[in-house]
N, C-alpha and C positions, 0 to 999 in steps of 0.2 A: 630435819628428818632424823630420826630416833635410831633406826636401824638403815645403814646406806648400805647395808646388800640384800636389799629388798630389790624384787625387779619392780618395773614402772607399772605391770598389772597386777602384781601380791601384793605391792601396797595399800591398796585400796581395799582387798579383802580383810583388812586389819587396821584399818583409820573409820572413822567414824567421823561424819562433817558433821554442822550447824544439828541440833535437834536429833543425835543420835541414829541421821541417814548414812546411806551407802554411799562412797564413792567412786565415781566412772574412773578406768584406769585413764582415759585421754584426759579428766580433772586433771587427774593425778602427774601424767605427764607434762600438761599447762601449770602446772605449779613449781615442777620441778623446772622447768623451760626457765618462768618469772623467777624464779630464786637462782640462775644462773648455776645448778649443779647438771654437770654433765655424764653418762656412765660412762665412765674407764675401767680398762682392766687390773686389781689391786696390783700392787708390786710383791712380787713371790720370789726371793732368791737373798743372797747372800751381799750382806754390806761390806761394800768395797773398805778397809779400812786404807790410811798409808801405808802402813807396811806391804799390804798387796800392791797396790799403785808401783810403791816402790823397787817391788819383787820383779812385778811386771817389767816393768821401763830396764830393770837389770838382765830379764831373760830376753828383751827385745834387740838390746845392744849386743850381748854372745850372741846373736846367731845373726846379726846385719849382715856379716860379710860370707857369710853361706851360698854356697853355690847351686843350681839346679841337682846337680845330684844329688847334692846332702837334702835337702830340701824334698826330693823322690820317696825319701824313706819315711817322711813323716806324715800324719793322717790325721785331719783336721776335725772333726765331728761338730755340726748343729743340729738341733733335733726340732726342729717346726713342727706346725699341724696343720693339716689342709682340710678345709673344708667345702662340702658341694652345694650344700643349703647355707639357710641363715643362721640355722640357731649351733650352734657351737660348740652349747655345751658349756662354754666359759662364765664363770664369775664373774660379774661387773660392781662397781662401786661408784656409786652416786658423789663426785665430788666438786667443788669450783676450782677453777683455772688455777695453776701454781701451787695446789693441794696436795 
C-alpha cells in the first residue's frame, strides 16, 4: 500500500485494478485483510528518551514516601475522547503486527 492513511473506502477511489477498473472498497478491505495490515491508530507524542525514563524513575522515588495529605494537593490530568457513534474522527494507519 503506497499511502497507509488512506481509509479502506478512499483507497479504492484512487487504485485502479486489472484493465484500468474501479475498485470495491470491501476488494479493497480483502486485500488489506490477505496482506495481514491491520488500522491502527499512528503513534502522535513525544519519544520517551533515557534521560526521561531516568527523570521519571527519580521523581517517583521523592515522592514514594508521601503521605495522603501531600498527595491532596496534587492534580493529576488525562485528557481522553469519548465517543457516541463510530466514526471518531481519528486517523488510522494501515499497518502489520509489530509495525
Amino acid at each position: 500500500m503506497k499511502n497507509r492513511l488512506l481509509s479502506a473506502s478512499a483507497s479504492p477511489r484512487q487504485t485502479r485494478g486489472r484493465n484500468n477498473q474501479r475498485i470495491s472498497a470491501n476488494a479493497a478491505r480483502r486485500r488489506l485483510s490477505t496482506s495481514r495490515l491491520r488500522a491502527r491508530r499512528p503513534y502522535i507524542g513525544p519519544i520517551l528518551t533515557q534521560r526521561h525514563r531516568h527523570q521519571s524513575t527519580l521523581w517517583a522515588q521523592e515522592h514514594a514516601a508521601w503521605d495522603r495529605i501531600q498527595w491532596r494537593s496534587v492534580v493529576f490530568s488525562v485528557e481522553y475522547r469519548f465517543c457516541t457513534d463510530l466514526a471518531d474522527g481519528r486517523v488510522r494507519v494501515w499497518r502489520r503486527s509489530g509495525e
